[in-house]
PyMOL CGO cylinders between C-alpha atoms (Angstrom):
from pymol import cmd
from pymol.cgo import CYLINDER

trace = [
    CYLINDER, 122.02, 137.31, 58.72, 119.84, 134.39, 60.40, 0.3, 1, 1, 1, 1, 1, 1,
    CYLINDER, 119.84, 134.39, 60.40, 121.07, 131.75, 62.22, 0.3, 1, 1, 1, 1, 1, 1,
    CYLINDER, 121.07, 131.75, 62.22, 121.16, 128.76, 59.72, 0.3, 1, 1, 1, 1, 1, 1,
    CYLINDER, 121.16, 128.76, 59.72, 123.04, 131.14, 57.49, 0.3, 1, 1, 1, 1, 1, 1,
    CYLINDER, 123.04, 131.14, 57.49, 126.02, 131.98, 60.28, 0.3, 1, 1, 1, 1, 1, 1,
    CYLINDER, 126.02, 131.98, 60.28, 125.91, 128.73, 61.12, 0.3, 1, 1, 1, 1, 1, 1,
    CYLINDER, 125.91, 128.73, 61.12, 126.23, 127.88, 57.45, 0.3, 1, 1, 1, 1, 1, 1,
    CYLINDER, 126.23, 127.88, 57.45, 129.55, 130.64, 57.16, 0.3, 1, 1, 1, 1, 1, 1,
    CYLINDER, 129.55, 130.64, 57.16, 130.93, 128.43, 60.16, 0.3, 1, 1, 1, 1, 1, 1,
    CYLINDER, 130.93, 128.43, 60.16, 130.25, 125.03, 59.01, 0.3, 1, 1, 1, 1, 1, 1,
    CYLINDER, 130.25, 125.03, 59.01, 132.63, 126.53, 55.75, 0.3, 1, 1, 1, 1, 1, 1,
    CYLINDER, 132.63, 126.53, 55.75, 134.68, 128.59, 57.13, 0.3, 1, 1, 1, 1, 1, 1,
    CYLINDER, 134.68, 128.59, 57.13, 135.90, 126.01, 59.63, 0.3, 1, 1, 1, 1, 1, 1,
    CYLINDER, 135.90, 126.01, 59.63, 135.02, 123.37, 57.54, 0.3, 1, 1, 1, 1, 1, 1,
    CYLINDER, 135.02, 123.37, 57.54, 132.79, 121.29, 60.08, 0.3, 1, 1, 1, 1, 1, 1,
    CYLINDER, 132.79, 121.29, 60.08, 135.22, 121.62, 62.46, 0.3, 1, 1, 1, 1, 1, 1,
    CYLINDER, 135.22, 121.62, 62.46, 137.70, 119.02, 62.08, 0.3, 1, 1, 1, 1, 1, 1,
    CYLINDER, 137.70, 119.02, 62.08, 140.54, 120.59, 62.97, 0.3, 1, 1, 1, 1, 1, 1,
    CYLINDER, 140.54, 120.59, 62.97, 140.00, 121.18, 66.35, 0.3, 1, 1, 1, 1, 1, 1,
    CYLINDER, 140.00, 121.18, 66.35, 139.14, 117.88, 67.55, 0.3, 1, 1, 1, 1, 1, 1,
    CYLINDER, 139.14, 117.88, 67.55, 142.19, 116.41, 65.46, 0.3, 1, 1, 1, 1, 1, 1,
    CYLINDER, 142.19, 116.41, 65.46, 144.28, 118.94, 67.65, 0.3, 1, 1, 1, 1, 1, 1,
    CYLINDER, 144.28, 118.94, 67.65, 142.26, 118.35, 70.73, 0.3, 1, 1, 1, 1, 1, 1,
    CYLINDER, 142.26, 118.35, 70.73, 143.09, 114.24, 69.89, 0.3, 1, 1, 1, 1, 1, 1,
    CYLINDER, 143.09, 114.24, 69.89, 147.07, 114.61, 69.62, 0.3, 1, 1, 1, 1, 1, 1,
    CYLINDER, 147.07, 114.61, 69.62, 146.88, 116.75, 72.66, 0.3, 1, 1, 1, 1, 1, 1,
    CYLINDER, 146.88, 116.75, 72.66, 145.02, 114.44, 74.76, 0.3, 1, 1, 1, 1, 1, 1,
    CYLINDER, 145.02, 114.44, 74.76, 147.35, 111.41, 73.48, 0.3, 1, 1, 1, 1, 1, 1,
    CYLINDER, 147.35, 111.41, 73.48, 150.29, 113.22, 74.67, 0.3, 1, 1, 1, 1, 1, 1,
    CYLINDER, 150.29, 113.22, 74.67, 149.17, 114.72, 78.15, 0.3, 1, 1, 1, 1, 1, 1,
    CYLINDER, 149.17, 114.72, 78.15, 147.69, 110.62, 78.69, 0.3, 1, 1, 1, 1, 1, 1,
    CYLINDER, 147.69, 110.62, 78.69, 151.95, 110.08, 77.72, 0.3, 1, 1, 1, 1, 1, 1,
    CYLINDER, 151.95, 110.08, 77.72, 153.09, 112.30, 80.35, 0.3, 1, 1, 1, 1, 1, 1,
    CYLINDER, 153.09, 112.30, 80.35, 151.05, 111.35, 83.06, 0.3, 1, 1, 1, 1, 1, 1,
    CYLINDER, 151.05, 111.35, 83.06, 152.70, 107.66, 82.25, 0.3, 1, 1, 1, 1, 1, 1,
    CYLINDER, 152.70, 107.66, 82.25, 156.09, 108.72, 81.57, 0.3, 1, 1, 1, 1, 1, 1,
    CYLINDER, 156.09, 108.72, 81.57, 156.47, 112.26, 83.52, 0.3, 1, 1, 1, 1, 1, 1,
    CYLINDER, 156.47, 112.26, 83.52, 153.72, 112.42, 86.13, 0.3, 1, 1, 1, 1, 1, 1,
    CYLINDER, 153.72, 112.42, 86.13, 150.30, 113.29, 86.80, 0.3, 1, 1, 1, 1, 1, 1,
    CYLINDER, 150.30, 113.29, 86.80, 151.07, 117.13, 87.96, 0.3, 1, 1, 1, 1, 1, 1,
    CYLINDER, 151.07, 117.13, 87.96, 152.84, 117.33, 84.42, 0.3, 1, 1, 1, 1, 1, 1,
    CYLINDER, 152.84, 117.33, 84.42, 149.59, 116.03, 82.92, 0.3, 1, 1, 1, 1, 1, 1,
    CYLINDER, 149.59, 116.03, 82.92, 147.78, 118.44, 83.93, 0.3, 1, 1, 1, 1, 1, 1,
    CYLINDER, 147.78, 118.44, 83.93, 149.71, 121.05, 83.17, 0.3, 1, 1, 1, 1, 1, 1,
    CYLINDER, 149.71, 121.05, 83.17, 150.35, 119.61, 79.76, 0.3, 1, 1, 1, 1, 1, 1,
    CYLINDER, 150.35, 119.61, 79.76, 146.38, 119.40, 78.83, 0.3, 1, 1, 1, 1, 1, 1,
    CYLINDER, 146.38, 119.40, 78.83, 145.64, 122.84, 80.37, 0.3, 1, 1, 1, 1, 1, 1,
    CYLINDER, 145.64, 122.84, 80.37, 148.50, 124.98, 78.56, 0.3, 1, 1, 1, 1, 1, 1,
    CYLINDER, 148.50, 124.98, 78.56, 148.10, 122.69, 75.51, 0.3, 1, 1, 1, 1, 1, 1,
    CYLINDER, 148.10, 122.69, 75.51, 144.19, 123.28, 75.70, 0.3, 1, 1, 1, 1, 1, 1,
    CYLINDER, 144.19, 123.28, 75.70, 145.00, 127.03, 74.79, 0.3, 1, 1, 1, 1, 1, 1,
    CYLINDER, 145.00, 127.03, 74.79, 146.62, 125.99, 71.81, 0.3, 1, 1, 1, 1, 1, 1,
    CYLINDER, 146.62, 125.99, 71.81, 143.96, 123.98, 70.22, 0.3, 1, 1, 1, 1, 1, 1,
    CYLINDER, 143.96, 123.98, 70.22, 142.23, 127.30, 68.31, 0.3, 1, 1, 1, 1, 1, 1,
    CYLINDER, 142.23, 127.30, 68.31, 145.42, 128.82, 67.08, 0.3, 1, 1, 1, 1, 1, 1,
    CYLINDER, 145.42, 128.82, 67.08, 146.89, 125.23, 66.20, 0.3, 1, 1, 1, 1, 1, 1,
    CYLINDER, 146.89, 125.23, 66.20, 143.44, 124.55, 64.47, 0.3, 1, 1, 1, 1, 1, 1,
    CYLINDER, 143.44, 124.55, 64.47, 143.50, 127.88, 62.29, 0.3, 1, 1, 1, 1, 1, 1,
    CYLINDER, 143.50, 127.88, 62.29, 146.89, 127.34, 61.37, 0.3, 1, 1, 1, 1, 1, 1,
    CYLINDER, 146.89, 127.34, 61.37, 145.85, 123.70, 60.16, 0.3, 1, 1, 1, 1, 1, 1,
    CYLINDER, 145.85, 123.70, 60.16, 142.88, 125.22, 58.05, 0.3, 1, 1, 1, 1, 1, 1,
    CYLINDER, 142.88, 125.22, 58.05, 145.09, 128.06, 57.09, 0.3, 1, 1, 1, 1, 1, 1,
    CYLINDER, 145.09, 128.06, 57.09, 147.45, 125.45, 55.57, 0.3, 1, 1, 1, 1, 1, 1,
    CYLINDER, 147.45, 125.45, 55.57, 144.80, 123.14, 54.15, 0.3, 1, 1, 1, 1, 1, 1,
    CYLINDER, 144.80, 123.14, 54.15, 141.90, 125.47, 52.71, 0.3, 1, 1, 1, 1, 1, 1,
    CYLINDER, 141.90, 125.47, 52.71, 143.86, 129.35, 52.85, 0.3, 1, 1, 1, 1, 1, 1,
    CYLINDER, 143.86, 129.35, 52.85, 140.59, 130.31, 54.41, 0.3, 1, 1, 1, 1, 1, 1,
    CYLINDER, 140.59, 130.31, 54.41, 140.69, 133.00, 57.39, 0.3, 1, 1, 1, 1, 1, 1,
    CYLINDER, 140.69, 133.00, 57.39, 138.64, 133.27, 60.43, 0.3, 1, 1, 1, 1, 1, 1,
    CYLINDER, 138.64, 133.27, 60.43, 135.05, 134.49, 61.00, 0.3, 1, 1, 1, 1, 1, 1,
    CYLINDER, 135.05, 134.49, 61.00, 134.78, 137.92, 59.19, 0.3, 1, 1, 1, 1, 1, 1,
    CYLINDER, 134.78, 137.92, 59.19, 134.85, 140.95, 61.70, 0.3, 1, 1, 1, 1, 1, 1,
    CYLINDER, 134.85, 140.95, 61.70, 131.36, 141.32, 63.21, 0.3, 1, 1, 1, 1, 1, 1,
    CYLINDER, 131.36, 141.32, 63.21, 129.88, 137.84, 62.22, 0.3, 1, 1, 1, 1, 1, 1,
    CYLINDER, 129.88, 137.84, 62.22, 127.26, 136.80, 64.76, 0.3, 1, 1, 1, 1, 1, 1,
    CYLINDER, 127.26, 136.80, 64.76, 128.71, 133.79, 65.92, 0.3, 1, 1, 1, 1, 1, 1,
    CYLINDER, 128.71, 133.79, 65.92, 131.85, 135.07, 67.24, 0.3, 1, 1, 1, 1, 1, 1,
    CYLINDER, 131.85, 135.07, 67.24, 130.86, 135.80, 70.61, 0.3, 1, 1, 1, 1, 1, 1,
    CYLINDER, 130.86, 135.80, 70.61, 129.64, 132.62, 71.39, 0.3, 1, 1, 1, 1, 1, 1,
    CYLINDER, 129.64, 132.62, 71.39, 132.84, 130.90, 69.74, 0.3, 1, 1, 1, 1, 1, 1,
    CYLINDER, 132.84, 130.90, 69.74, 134.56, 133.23, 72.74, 0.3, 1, 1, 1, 1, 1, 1,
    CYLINDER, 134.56, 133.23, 72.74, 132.12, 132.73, 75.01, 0.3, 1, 1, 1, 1, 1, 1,
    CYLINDER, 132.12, 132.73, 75.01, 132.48, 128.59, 74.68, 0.3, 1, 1, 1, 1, 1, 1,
    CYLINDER, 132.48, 128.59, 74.68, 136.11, 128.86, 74.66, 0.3, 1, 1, 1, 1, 1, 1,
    CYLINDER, 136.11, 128.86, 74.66, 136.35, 130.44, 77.84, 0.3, 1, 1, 1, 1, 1, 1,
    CYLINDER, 136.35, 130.44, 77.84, 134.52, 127.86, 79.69, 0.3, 1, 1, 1, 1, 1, 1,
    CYLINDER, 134.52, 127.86, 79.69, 137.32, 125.01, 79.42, 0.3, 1, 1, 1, 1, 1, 1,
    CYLINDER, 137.32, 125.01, 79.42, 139.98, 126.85, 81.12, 0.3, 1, 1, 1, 1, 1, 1,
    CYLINDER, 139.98, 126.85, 81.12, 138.17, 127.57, 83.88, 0.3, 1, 1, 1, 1, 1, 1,
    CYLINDER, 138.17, 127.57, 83.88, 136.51, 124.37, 84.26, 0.3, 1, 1, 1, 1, 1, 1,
    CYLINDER, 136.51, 124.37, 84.26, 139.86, 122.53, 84.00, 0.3, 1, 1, 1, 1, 1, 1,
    CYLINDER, 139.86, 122.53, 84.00, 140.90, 124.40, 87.22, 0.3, 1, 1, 1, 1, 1, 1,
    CYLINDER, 140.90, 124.40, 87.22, 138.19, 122.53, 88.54, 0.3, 1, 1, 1, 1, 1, 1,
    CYLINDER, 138.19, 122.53, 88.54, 139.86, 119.29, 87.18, 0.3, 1, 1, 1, 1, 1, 1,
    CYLINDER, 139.86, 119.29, 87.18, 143.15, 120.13, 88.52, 0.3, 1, 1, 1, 1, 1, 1,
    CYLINDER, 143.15, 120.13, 88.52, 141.86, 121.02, 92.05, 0.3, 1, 1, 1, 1, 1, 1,
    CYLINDER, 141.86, 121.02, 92.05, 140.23, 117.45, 91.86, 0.3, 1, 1, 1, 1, 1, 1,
    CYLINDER, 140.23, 117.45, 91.86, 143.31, 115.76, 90.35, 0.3, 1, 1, 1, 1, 1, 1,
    CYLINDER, 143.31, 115.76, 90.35, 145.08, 117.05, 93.00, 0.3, 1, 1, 1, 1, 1, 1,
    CYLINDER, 145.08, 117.05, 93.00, 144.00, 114.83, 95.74, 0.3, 1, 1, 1, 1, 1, 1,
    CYLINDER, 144.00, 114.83, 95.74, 142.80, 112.06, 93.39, 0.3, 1, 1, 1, 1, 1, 1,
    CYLINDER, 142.80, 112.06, 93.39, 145.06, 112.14, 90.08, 0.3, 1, 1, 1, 1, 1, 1,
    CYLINDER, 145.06, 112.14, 90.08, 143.41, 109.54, 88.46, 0.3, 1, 1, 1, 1, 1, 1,
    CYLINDER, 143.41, 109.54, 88.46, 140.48, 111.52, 88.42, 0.3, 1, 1, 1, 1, 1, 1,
    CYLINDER, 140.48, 111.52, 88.42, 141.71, 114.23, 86.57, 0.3, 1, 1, 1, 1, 1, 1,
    CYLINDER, 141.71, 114.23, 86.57, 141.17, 112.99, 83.01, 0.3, 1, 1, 1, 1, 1, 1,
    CYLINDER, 141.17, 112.99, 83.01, 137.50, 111.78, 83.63, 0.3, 1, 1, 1, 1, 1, 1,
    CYLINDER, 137.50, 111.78, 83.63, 137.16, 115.38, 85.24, 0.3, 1, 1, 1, 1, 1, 1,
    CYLINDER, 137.16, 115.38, 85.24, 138.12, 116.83, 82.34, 0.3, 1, 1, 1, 1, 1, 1,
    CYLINDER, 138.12, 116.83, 82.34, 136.26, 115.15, 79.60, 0.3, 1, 1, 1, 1, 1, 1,
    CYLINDER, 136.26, 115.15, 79.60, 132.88, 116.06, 81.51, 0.3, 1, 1, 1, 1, 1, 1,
    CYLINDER, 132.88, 116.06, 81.51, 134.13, 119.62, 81.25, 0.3, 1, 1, 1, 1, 1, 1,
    CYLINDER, 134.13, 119.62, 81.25, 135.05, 119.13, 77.40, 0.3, 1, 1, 1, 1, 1, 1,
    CYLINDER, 135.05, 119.13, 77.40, 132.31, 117.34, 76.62, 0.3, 1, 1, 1, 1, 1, 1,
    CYLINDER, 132.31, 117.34, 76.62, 130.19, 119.99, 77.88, 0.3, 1, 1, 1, 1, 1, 1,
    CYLINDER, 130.19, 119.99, 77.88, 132.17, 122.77, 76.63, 0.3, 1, 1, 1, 1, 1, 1,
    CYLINDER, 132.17, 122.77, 76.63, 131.10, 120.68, 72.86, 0.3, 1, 1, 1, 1, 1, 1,
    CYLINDER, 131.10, 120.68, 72.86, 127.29, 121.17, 73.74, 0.3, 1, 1, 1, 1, 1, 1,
    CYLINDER, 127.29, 121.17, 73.74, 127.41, 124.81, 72.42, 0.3, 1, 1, 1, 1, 1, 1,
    CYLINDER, 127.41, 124.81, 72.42, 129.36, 123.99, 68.98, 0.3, 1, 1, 1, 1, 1, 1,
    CYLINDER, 129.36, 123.99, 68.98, 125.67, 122.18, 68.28, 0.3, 1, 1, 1, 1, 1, 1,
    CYLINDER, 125.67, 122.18, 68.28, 124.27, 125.97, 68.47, 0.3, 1, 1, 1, 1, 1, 1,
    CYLINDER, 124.27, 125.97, 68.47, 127.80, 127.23, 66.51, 0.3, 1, 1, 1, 1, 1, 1,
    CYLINDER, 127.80, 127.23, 66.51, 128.02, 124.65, 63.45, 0.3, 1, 1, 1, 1, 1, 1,
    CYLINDER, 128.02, 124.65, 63.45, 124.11, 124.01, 63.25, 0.3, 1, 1, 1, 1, 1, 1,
    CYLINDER, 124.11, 124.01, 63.25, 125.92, 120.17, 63.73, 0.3, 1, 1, 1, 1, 1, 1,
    CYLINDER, 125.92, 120.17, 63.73, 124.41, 117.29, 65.61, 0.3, 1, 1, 1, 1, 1, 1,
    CYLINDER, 124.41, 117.29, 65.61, 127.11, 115.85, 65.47, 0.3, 1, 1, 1, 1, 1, 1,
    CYLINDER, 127.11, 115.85, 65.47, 128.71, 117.51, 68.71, 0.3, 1, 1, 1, 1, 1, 1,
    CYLINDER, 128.71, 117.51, 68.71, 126.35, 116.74, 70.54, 0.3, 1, 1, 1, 1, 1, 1,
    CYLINDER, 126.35, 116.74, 70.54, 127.19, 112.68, 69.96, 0.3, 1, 1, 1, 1, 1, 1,
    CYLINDER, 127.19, 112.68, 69.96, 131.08, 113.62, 70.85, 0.3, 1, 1, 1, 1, 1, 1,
    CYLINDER, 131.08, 113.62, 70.85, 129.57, 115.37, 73.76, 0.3, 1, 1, 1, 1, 1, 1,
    CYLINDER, 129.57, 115.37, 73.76, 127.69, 112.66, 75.36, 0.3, 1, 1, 1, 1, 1, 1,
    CYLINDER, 127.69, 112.66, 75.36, 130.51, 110.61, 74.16, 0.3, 1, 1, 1, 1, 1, 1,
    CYLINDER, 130.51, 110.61, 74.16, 133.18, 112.48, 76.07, 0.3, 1, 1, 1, 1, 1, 1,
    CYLINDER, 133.18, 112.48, 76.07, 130.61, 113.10, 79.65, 0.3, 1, 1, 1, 1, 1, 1,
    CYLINDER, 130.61, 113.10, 79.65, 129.66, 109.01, 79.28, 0.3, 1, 1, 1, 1, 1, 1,
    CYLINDER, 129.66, 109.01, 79.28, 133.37, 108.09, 79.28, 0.3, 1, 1, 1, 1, 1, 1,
    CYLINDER, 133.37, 108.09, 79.28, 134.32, 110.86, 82.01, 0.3, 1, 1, 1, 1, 1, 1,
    CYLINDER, 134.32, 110.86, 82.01, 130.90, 109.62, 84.35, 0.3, 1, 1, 1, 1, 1, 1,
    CYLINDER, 130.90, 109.62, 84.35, 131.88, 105.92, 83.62, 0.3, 1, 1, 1, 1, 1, 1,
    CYLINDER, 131.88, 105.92, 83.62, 135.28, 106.47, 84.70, 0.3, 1, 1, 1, 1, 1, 1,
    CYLINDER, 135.28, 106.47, 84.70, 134.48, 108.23, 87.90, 0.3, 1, 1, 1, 1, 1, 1,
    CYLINDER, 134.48, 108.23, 87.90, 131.42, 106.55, 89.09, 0.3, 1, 1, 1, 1, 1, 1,
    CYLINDER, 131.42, 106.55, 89.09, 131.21, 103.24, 87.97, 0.3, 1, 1, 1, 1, 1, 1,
    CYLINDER, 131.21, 103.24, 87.97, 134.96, 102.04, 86.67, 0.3, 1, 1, 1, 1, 1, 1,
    CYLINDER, 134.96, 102.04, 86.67, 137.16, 104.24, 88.47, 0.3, 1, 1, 1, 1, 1, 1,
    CYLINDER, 137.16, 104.24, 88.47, 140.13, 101.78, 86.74, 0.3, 1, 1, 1, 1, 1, 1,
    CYLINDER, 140.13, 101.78, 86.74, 139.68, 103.60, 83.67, 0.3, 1, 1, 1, 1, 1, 1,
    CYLINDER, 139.68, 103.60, 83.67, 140.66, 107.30, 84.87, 0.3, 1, 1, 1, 1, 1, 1,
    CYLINDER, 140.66, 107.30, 84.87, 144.32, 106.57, 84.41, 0.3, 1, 1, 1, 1, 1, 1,
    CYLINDER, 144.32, 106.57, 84.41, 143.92, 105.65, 80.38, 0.3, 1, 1, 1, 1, 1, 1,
    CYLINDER, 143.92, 105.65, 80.38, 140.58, 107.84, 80.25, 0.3, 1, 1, 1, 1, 1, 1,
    CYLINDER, 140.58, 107.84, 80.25, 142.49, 110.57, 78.24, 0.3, 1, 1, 1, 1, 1, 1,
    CYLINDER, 142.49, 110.57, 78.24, 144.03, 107.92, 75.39, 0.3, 1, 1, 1, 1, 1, 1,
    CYLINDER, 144.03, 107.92, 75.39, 140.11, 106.58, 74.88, 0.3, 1, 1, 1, 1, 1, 1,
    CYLINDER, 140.11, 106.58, 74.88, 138.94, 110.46, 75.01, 0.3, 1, 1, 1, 1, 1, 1,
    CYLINDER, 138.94, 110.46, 75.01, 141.53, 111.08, 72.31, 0.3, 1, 1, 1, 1, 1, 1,
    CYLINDER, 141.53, 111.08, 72.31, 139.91, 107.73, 70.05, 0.3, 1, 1, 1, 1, 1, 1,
    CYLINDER, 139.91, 107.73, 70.05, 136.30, 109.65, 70.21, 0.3, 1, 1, 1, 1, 1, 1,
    CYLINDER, 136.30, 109.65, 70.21, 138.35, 113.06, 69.15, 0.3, 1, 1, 1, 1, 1, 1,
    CYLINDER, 138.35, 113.06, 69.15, 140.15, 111.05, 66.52, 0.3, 1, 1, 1, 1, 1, 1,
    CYLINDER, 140.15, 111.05, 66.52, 136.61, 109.23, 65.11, 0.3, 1, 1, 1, 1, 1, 1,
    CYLINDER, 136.61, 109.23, 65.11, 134.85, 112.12, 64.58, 0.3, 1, 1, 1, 1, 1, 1,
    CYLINDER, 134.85, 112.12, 64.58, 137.57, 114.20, 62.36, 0.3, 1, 1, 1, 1, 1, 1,
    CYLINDER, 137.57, 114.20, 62.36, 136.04, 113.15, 58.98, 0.3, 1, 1, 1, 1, 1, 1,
    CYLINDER, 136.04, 113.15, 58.98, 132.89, 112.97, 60.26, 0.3, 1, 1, 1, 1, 1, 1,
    CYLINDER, 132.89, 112.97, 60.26, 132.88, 116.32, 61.15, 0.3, 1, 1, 1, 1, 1, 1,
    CYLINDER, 132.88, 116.32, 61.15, 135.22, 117.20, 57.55, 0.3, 1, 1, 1, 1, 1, 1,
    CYLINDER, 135.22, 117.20, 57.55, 132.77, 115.81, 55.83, 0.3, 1, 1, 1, 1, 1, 1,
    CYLINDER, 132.77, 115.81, 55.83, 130.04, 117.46, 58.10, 0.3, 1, 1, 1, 1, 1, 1,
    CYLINDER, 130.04, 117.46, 58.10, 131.43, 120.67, 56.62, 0.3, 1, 1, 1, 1, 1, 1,
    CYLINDER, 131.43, 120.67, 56.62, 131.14, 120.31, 52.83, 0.3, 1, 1, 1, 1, 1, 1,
    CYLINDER, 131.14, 120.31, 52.83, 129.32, 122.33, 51.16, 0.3, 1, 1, 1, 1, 1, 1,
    CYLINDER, 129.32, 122.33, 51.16, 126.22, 120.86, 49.61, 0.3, 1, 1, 1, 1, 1, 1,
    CYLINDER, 126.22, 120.86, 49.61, 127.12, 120.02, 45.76, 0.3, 1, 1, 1, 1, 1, 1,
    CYLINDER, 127.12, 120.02, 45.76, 123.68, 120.62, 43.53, 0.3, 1, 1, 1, 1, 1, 1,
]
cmd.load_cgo(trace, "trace")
C-alpha cells in the first residue's frame, strides 16, 4: 500500500476527520466553563481527562453516523495515529505545570501543544487542511501568551470556534471523489 492510498483509507474511514475536532470543540467549551464556574485546577483536569476521550468519543460518533470501524489490523498508518496521540498527554503536563503558577496561561499552553499535536494529521489524512487549524490553534496560543496575555482566560472558548469551523470542512474534506 503507498502512502496516498493509506492516507486515502483514512480520509474514508474517518471521514476527513470531523469528528474529532467536533469532540475536541465541546470539550474545550466546557473545560473554558469550568475554569469560569469551578476553577482553574478543575480546568485542567477537565481538558486533560476529557482529552483522552476525544478518540473513543469520535469513533463512537462515526460508528453512529457511517457504521464504519477503525483502521483495519495492520494498516500503515496506525502507528503514527498512536504515535500523535501520545504526544498531547504528555505535553499537557507541560501545560498544567505552567498553569500552575500562571492559570491563565494554561489554555494558550495548551493550544500550542494541540496545535502541534495537528501537524502530523497533515502526514495521516494527506489533508492541508490541519495544517491551517494548526497554525490556527499555535497563533491563538502565541498571541495569548506573548502579545495579549488578556486573552488566556477565554483562549479555550476561541480555540473551541477554530475546532468548531473546521468540522465540515474537514467532513467534506473526507468525501470520496464522485466521477
Amino acid at each position: 500500500m503507498t502512502i496516498t492510498e493509506a492516507q486515502a483509507d483514512v480520509r474514508r474511514i474517518y471521514r476527513g476527520g470531523y469528528s474529532g475536532p467536533l469532540v475536541s470543540a465541546i470539550l474545550w467549551v466546557a473545560a473554558n466553563a469550568v475554569y469560569f464556574l469551578v476553577s482553574p485546577g478543575a480546568a485542567m483536569a477537565t481538558l486533560f481527562f476529557g482529552g483522552m476521550l476525544i478518540f473513543p468519543l469520535s469513533a463512537v460518533i462515526l460508528k453512529l453516523v457511517t457504521g464504519e470501524g477503525p483502521l483495519p489490523k495492520g494498516h500503515p498508518s496506525t502507528a503514527l495515529a498512536m504515535q500523535s496521540a501520545f504526544t498531547v498527554p504528555l505535553g499537557l503536563l507541560v501545560a498544567i505545570a505552567l498553569g500552575t503558577y500562571a492559570p491563565e496561561l494554561f489554555f494558550p499552553a495548551s493550544l500550542i501543544i494541540v496545535g502541534a499535536h495537528y501537524l502530523t494529521f497533515i502526514s495521516l489524512y494527506g489533508m492541508k487542511s490541519f495544517g491551517v487549524i494548526a497554525g490556527a490553534l499555535v497563533l491563538l496560543g502565541t498571541i495569548a501568551i506573548f502579545f495579549m496575555p488578556s486573552l488566556g482566560p477565554v483562549s479555550g472558548w476561541i480555540g473551541a470556534g477554530i475546532f468548531a469551523v473546521f468540522v465540515p470542512i474537514l467532513h467534506l474534506g473526507g468525501k470520496p471523489a464522485t466521477r
